[in-house]
N, C-alpha and C positions, 0 to 999 in steps of 0.2 A: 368637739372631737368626735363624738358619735357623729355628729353629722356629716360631716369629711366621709368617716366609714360608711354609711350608708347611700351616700353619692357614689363614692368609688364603686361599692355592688349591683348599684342598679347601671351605671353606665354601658355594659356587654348588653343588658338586657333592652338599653335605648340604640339599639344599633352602633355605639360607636366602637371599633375595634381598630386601636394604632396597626397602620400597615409598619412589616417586619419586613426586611430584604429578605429573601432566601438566599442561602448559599448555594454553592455549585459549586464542583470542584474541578480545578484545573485539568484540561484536559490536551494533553502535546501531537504535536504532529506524528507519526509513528510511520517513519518506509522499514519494506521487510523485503528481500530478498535480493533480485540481479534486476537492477534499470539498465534495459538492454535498449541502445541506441541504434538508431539506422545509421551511425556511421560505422558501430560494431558489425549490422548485419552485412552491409556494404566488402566487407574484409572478407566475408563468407563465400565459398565458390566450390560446386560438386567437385567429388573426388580430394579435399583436403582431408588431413589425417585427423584422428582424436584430440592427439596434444595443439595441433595448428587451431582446428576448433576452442579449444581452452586460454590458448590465448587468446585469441580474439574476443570471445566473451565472457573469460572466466571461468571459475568453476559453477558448475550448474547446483540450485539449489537442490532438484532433487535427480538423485540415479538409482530409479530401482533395479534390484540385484535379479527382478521375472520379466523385467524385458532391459537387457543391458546395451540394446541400441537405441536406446529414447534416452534423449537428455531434457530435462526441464528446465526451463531459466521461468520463475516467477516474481511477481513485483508486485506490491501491494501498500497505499496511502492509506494512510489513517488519521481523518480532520478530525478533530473534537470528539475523537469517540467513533465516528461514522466512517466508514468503507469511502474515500473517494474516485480510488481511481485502481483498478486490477488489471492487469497484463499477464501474457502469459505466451511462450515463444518456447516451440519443439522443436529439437534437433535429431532427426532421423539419422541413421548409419545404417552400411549396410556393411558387413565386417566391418574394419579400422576408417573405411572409406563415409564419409559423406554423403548424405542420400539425396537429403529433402530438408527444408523448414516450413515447418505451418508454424500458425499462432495469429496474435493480434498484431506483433508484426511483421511485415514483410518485403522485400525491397519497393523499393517507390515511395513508400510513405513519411510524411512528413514530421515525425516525430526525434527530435536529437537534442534534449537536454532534460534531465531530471525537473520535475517540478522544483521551483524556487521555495526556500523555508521565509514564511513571513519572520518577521522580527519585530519583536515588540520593544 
């Protein structure tokens, strides 16, 4: 029996050391705000009103109350933890009227359907 116990304590010190899995912890896909599609942008045309803007793409995630002609539509992946993919699309007015859009998108571009959610 002593010997068993003395085998056991010197084994760490002969280099052997059983490998142990590590855990990791689940980590989920995560979208956060307005996936604003070029078929949405496509509905867009100067001179439409506020509400006409709203439906066409919704309510904007953000409206600030110090510039209340900026509308912001933001989008944002999240793989396993990691940033994959950020958008982001302004809607200018000029009183009730429609100004301008800037952003990532813009008409032309080939972007019209949400990233696909894998399934395990």
């Amino acid at each position: 029996m002593k010997k068993l116990l003395v085998i056991t304590m010197l084994l760490p010190g002969c280099g052997y050391i059983p490998s142990v899995p590590t855990l990791q912890p689940h980590r989920i896909d995560i979208q956060q705000g307005n996936f604003v599609t070029q078929d949405m942008i496509a509905k867009l045309k100067p001179g439409m009103s506020r509400s006409q803007v709203r439906f066409a793409l919704g309510t904007p995630l953000i409206m600030d109350p110090f510039h209340a002609d900026r509308w912001d539509y933001v989008y944002m992946l999240h793989r396993k933890g990691e940033l994959a993919e950020q958008r982001r699309v302004t809607v200018l007015f000029k009183g009730d009227e429609l100004e301008r859009i800037e952003g990532d998108i813009v008409p032309g571009s080939n972007i019209t359907a949400p990233p696909a959610q894998e399934k395990k």
